[in-house]
C-alpha positions as CSV (number, residue, x, y, z in Angstrom):
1,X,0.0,0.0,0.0
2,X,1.0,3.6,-0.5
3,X,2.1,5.5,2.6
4,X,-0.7,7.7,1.6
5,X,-3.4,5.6,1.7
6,X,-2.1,4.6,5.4
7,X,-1.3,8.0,7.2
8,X,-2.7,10.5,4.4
9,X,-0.9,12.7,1.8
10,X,0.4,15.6,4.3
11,X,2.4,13.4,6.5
12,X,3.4,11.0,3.8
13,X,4.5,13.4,2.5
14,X,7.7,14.0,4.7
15,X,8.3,10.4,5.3
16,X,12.2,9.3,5.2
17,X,12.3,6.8,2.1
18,X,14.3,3.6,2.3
19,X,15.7,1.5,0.2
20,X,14.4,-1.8,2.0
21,X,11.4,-2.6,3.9
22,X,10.9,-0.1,7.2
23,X,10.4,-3.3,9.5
24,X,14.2,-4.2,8.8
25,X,15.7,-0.3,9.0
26,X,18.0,-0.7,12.1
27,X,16.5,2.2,14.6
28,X,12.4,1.2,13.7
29,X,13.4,-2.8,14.1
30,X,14.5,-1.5,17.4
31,X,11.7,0.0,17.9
32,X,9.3,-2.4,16.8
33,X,10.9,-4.8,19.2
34,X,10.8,-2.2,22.1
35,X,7.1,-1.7,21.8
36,X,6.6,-6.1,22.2
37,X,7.0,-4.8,26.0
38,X,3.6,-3.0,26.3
39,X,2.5,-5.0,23.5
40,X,2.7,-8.3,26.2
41,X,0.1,-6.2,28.2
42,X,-2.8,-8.0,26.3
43,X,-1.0,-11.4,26.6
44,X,-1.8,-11.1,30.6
45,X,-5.2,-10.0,29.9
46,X,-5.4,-13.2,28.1
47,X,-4.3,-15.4,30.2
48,X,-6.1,-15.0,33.1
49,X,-9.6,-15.5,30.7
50,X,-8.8,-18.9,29.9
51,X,-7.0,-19.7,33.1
52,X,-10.4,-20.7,35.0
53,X,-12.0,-22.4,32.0
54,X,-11.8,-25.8,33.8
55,X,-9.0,-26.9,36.6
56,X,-10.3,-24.2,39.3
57,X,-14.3,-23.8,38.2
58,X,-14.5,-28.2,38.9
59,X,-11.9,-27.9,42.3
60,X,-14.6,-24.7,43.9
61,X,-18.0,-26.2,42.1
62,X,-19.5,-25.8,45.1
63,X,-19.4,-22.1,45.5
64,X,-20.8,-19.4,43.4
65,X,-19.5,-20.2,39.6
66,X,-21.2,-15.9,39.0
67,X,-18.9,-14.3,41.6
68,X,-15.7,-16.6,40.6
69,X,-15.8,-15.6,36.9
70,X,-16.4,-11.9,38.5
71,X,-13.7,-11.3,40.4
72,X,-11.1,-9.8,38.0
73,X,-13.8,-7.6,36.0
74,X,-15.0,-6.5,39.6
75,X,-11.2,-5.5,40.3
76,X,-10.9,-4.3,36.7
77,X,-14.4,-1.6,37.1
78,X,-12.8,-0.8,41.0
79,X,-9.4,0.4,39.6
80,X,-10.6,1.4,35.9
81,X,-11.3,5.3,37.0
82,X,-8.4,6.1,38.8
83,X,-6.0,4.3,36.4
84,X,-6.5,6.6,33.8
85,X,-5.2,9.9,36.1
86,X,-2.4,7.5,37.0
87,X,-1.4,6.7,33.3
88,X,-2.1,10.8,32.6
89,X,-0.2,11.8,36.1
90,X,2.5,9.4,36.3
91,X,3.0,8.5,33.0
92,X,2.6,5.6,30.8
93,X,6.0,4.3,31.5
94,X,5.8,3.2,35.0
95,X,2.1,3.4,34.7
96,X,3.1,0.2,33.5
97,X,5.5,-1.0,35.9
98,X,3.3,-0.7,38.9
99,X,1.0,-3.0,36.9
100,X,3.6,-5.4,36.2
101,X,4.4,-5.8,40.3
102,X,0.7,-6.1,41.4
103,X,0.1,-9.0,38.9
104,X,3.5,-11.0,40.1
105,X,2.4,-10.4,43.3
106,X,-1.7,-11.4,43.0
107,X,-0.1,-14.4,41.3
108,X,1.9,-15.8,44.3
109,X,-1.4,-15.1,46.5
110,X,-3.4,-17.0,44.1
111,X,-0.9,-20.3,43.5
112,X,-0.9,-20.2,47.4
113,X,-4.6,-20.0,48.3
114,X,-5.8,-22.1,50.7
115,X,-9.2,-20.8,51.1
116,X,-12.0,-18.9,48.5
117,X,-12.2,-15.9,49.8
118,X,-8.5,-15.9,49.6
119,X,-8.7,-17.0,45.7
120,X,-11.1,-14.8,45.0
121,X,-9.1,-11.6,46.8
122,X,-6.0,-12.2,44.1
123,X,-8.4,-12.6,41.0
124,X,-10.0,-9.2,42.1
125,X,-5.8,-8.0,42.4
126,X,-5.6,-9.5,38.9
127,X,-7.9,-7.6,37.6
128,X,-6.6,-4.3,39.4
129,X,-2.9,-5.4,37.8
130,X,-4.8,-6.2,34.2
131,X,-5.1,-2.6,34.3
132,X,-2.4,-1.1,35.1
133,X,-0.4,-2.8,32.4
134,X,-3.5,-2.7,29.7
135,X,-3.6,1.2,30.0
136,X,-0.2,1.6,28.5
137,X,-1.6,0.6,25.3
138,X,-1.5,4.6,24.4
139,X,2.4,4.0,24.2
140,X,2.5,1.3,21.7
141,X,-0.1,4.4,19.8
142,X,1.8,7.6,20.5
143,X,5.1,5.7,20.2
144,X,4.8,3.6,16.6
145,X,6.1,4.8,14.0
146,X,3.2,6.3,11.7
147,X,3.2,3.8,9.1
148,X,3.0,1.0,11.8
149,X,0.6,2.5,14.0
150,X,-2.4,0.6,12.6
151,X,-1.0,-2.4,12.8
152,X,0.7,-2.3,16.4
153,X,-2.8,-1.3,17.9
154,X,-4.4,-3.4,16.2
155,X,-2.0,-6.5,17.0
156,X,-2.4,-5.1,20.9
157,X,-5.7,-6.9,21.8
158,X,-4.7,-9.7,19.2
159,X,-1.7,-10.9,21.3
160,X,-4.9,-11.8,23.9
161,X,-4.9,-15.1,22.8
162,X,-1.1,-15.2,23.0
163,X,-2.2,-15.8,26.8
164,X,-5.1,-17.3,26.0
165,X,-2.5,-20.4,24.2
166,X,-0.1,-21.0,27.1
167,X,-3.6,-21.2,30.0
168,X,-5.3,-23.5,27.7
169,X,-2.2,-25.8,26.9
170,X,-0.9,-25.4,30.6
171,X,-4.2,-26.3,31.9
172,X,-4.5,-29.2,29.6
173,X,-0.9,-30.6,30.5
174,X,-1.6,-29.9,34.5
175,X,-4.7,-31.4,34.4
176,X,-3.6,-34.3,32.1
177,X,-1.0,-35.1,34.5
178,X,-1.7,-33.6,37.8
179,X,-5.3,-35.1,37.6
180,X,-7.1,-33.5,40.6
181,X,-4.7,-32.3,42.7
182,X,-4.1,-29.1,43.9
183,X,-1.6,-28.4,41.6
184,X,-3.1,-29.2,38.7
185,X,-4.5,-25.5,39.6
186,X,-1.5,-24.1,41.4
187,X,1.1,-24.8,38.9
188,X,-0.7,-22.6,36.1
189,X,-1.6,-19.8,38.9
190,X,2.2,-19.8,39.1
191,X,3.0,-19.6,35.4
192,X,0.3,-16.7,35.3
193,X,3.4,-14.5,36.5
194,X,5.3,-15.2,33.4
195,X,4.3,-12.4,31.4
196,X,4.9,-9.6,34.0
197,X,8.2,-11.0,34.8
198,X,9.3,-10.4,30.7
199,X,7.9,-7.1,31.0
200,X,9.6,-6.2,34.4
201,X,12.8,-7.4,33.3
202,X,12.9,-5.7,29.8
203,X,10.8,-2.6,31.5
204,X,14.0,-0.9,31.7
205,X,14.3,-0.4,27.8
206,X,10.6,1.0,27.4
207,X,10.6,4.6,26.6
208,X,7.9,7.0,27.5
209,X,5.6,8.5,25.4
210,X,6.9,11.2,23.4
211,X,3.0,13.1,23.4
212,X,2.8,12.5,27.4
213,X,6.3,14.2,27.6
214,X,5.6,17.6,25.7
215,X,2.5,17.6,27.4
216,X,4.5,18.1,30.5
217,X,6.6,20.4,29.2
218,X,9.1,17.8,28.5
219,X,9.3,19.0,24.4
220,X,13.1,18.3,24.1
221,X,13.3,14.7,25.3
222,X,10.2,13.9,23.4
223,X,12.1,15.3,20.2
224,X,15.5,13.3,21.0
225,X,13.0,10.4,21.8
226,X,11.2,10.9,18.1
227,X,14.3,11.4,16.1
228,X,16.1,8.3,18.3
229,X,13.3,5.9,17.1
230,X,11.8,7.5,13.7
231,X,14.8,9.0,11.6
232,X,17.9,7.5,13.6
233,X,19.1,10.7,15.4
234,X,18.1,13.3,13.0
235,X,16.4,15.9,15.2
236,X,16.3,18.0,11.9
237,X,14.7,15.3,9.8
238,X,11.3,16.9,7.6
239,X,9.3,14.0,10.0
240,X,10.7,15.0,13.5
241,X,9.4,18.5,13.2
242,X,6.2,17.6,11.2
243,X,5.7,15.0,14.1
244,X,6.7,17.6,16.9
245,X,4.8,20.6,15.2
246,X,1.6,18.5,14.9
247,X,1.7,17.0,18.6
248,X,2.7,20.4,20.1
249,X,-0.2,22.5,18.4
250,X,-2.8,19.7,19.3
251,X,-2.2,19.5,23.1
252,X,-1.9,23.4,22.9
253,X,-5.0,23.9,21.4
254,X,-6.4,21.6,23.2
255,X,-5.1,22.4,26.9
256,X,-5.8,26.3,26.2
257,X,-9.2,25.9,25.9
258,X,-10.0,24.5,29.1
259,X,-9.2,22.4,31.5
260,X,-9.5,18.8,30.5
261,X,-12.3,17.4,32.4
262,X,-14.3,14.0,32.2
263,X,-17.3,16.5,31.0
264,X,-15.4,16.7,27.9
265,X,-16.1,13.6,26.9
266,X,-19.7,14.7,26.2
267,X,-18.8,18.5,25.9
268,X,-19.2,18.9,21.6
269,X,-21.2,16.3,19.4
270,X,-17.3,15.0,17.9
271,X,-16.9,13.8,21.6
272,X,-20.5,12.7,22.2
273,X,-19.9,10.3,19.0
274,X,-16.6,9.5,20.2
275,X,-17.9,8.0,23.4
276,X,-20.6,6.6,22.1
277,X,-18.7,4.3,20.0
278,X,-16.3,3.9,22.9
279,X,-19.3,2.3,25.0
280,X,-20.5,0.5,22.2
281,X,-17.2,-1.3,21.1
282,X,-16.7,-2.3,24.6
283,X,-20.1,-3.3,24.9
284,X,-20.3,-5.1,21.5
285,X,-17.3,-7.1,22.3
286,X,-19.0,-9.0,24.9
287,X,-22.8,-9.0,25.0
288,X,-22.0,-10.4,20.7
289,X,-22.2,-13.3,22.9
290,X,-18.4,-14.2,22.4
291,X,-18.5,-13.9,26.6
292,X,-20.9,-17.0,26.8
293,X,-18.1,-19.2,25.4
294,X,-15.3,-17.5,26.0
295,X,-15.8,-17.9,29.8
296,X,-18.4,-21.0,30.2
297,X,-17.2,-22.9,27.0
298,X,-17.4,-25.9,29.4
299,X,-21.2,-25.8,30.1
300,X,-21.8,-24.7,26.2
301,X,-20.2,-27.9,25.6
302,X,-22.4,-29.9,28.1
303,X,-25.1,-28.7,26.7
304,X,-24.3,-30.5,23.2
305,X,-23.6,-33.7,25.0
306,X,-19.8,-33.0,25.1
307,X,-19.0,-33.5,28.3
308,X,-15.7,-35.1,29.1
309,X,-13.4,-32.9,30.6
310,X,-10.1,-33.8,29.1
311,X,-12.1,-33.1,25.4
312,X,-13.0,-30.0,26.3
313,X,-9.7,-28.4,27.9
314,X,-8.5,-29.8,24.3
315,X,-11.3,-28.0,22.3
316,X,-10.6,-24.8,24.2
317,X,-6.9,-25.3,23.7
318,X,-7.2,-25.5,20.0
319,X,-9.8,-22.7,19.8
320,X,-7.2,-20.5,21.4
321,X,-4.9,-21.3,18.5
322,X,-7.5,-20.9,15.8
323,X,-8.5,-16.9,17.1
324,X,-4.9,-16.0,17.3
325,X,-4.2,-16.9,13.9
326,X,-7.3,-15.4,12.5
327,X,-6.6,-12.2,15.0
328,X,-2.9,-11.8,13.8
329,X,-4.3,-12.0,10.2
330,X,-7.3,-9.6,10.8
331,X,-4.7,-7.0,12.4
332,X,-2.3,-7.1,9.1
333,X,-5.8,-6.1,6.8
334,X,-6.3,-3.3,9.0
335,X,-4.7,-0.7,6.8
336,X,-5.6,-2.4,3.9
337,X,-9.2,-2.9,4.2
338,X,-9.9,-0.2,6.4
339,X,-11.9,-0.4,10.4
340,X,-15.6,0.0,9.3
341,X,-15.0,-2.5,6.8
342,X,-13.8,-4.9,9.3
343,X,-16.6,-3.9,11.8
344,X,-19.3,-4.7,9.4
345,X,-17.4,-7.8,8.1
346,X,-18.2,-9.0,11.7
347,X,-21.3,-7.8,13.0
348,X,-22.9,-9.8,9.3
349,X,-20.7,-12.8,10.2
350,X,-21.6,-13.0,13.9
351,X,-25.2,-12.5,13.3
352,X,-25.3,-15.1,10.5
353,X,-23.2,-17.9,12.4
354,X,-25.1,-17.5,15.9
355,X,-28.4,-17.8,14.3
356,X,-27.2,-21.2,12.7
357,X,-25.6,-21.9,16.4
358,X,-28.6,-21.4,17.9
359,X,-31.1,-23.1,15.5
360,X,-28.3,-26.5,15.8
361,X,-28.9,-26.4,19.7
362,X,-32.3,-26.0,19.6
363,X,-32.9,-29.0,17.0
364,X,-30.2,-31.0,19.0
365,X,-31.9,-30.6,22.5
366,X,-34.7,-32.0,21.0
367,X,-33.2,-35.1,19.2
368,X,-30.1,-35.3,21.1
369,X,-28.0,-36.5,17.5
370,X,-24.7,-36.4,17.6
371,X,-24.2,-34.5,14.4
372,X,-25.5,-31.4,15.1
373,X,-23.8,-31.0,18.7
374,X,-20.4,-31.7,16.5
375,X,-21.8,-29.2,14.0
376,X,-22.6,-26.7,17.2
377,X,-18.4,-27.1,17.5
378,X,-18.0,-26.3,14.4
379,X,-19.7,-23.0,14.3
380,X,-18.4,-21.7,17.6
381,X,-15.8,-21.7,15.7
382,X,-16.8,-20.1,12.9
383,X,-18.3,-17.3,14.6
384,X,-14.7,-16.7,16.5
385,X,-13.7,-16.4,13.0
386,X,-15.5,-13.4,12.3
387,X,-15.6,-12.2,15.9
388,X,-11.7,-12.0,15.3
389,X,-11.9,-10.1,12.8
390,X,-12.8,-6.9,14.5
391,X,-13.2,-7.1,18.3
392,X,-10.3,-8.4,18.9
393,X,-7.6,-6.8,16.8
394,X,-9.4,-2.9,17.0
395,X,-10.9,-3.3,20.8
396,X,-8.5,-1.2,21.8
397,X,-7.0,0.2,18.6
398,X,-9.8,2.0,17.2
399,X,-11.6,3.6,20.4
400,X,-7.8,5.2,21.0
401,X,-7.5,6.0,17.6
402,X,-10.5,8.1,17.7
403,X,-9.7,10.3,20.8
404,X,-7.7,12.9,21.0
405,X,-4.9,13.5,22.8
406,X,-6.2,15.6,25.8
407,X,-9.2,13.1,26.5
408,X,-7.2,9.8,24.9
409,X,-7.0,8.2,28.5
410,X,-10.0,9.1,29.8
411,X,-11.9,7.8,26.2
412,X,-10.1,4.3,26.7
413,X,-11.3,4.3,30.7
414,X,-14.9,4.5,29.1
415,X,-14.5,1.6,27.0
416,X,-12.9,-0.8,29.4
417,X,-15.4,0.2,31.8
418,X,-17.9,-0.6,29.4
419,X,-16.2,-3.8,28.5
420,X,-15.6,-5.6,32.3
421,X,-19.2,-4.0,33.3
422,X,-20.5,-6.1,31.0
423,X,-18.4,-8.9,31.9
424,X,-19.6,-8.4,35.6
425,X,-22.7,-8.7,34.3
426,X,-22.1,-12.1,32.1
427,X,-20.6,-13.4,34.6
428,X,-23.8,-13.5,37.0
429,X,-26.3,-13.6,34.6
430,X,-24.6,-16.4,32.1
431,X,-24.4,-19.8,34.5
432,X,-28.1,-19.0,35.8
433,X,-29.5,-18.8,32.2
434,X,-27.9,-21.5,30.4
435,X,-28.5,-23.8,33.3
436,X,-32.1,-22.9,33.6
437,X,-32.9,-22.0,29.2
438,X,-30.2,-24.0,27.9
439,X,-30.4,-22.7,24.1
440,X,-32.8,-20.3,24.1
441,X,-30.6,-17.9,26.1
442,X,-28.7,-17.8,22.7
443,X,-31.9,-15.8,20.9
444,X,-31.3,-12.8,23.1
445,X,-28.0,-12.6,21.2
446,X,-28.9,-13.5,17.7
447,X,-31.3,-10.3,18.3
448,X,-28.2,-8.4,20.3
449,X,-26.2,-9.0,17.0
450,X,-28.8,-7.2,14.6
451,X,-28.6,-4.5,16.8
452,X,-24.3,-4.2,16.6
453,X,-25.0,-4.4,12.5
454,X,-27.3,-1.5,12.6
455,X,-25.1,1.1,14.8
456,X,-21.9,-0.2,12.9
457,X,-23.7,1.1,9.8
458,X,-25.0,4.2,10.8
459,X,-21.9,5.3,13.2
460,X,-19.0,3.9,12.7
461,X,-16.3,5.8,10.8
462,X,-13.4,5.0,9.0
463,X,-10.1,6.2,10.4
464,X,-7.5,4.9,7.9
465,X,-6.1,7.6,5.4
466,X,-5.3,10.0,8.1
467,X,-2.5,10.4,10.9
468,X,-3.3,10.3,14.3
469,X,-4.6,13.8,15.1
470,X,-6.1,14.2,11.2
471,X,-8.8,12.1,12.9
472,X,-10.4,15.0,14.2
473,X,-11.3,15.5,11.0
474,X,-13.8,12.9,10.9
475,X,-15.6,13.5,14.3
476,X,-15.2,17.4,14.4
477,X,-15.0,18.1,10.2
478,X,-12.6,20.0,8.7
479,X,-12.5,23.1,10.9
480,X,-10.7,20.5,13.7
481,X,-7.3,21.2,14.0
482,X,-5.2,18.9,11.8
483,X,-1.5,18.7,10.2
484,X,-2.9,20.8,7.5
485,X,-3.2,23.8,10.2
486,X,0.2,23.5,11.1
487,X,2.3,23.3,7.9
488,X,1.5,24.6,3.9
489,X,1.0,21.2,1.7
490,X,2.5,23.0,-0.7
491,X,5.7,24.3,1.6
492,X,9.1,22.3,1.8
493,X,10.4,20.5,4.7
494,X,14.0,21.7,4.2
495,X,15.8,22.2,8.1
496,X,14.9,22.3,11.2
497,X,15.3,26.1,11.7
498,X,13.1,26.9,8.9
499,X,10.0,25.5,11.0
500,X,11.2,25.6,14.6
501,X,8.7,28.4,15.4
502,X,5.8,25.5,15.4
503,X,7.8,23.5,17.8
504,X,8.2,26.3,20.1
């Protein structure tokens, strides 16, 4: 594709050229490997999902299966508001960090529980940790290099099922081997750590993010920082100042008129649509009715006559596989295809596949043939297929696309909120209706799924084409303030002194 068609003509424009492929130039390789750091933030996330599926759910069956599945979105929706001041206070840098310690340590109070409410205490300090180290997303946005930003948010939420891979298959081995002891749970509460351990020993090489630094007043690191990463040390490269000059006048514009507040997420109609599709995409991504397998695969299963636990772990285990595959593919179409295309893709596919899901269940509960629970199988995973091709590679990509700077943080609070409320909600409501409606609690999501085709049509925009603050454009028209504002189109990027007036 044409740099143009990725990031839009102005800041194409004053893109260095290479003569190989920009994943393989020396200083954006290092990069790109850098920003696998943050990028690991999902893979926790992940993780703990499919951790409970079956080991833990079986050893506690006794107690409340609503308030197990719970406990990390309840720690999640606790922490979610003031997270967001943290990441804007503190920084995104050790922001991260902080996350990285409370997971290692809710991971040794969970492989060591010895009673419920004990369990339950580090799940709800998972979930606390989960954001802490998912909010740094922003970095892996404000720190790519423009041509790669698409695809590095979009691969964020992708490398869930990174985490998703190594519970499944850990839970399968334990439980394979380990039988019913204790450990068969322990060992993979222990393993849980791994991921915050990479990122706390590599944390050291994370940079912060260059935006977060000029708008502290911070304008010369964030320029060495931009130049170190995106035109190997050239401070007076056409890019460095286009970058600078663009950031600088957005938070300045933004800052002077008023102190940001979370009323400005509401404040104008851009924002009002902005948060509106913040909400939505979290609230998509779950009540679609991806939550019903993704955290009670084992009683979808039952309900198909599938009931043997080691086939199950094993269905979940290659499931896992199958969405991060599709996922990794979805996120390298991104730029390509564009986001509303994807969105749509998937609201048609979902809709279609859980229809067909739901009539199977319904025609096997009442003749019990084998054929159609293996053809139930089948179209879980099918509808993964197109649920993967949105919701999990632009979850998180496209609602902090489509904020702006000053309210960027805030904007992806909303959505998480909106995403682990819902999950809270699931959690409770899920067990009690399949185990009192069985199939017909999949209607209410066949008709949920019209309703996700009809507001993707009508609302969603498309973002690709345009840099990161030319985004505006689409929410606020053209009046919002945009690279055009900054610099002439028609003007030549020849020194830094010819254009350090916009950095100043």
């Amino acid at each position: 594709m044409k740099d143009q068609d990725i990031v839009g003509e102005a800041l194409a424009s004053v893109l260095p050229q290479h003569d190989r492929l920009r994943f393989r130039v020396p200083n954006l390789l290092k990069l790109n490997l850098i920003l696998l750091i943050p990028l690991l933030s999902s893979a926790v996330a992940g993780y703990d999902g499919k951790l409970f599926d079956q080991q833990i759910q079986q050893h506690y069956l006794t107690r409340s299966l609503g308030v197990f599945n719970a406990a990390q979105s309840i720690g999640s929706v606790i922490s979610l508001p003031f997270i967001g001041i943290l990441s804007d206070r503190i920084g995104r840098r050790l922001t991260l960090l902080s996350g990285t310690i409370v997971i290692i340590i809710a991971s040794v109070i969970q492989a060591a529980s010895v009673k419920y409410g004990m369990f339950v205490f580090a799940r709800v300090l998972v979930g606390v940790g989960s954001m802490l180290v998912v909010q740094p997303s922003l970095l892996i946005t404000e720190l790519a290099y423009p041509t790669h930003r698409g695809k590095y948010t979009s691969a964020f939420w992708t490398i869930y099922y990174l985490g998703a891979i190594l519970a499944s298959w850990t839970s399968y081995g334990t439980q394979k081997h380990l039988g019913n002891s204790n450990w068969s749970w322990r060992m993979p509460s222990i393993v849980q750590a791994g991921f915050p351990l990479i990122q706390l020993i590599f944390w050291c090489l994370v940079p912060e993010s260059p935006r977060w630094l000029i708008a502290n007043g911070r304008k010369e690191e964030a320029e060495v920082l931009l130049a170190r990463f995106h035109t190997d040390d050239d401070t007076s490269n056409p890019l460095i100042q286009f970058e600078m000059a663009e950031i600088a006048r957005t938070i300045e514009m933004e800052s002077s008129a008023a102190e940001t507040k979370w009323s400005t997420l509401v404040k104008t109609p851009g924002n009002r649509k902005r948060t509106f599709i913040a909400v939505c995409v979290g609230a998509f991504a779950q009540w679609n009715g991806v939550a019903v397998v993704s955290y009670y695969l084992t009683l979808v299963l039952d309900t198909v006559g599938i009931t043997d636990s080691d086939t199950q772990t094993l269905i979940n285990g290659l499931l896992q596989i199958f969405n991060f595959i599709v996922a990794g593919s979805a996120a390298l179409l991104v730029d390509r295809l564009g986001r509303r295309t994807l969105f749509l893709w998937s609201a048609v596919g979902m809709l279609i596949s859980f229809v067909i899901w739901t009539a199977c269940s319904a025609v096997f509960d009442s003749t019990g043939a084998n054929s159609l629970g293996n053809t139930v199988i089948t179209f879980v995973f099918i509808f993964y297929f197109h649920y993967d091709v949105a919701y999990t590679p632009l979850l998180i990509g496209y609602p902090t696309e489509i904020f702006p700077y000053s309210i960027r943080s805030k904007g992806l609070t909303v959505e998480l909120l909106s995403v682990y409320s819902s999950l809270i909600v699931l959690s409770f409501v899920t067990s009690i209706a399949l185990d009192n409606i069985s199939w017909h609690y999949s209607i209410f999501f066949c008709c949920f799924d019209v309703l996700v085709l009809i507001i993707t049509w009508f609302v969603f925009p498309e973002t690709k084409g345009y840099s990161l603050e030319e985004i505006a454009e689409a929410f606020d028209g053209p009046s919002a303030v945009t690279s055009g504002d900054i610099f002439d189109k028609e003007e030549e990027f020849i020194g830094k002194g010819e254009h350090a007036e916009h950095v100043s």
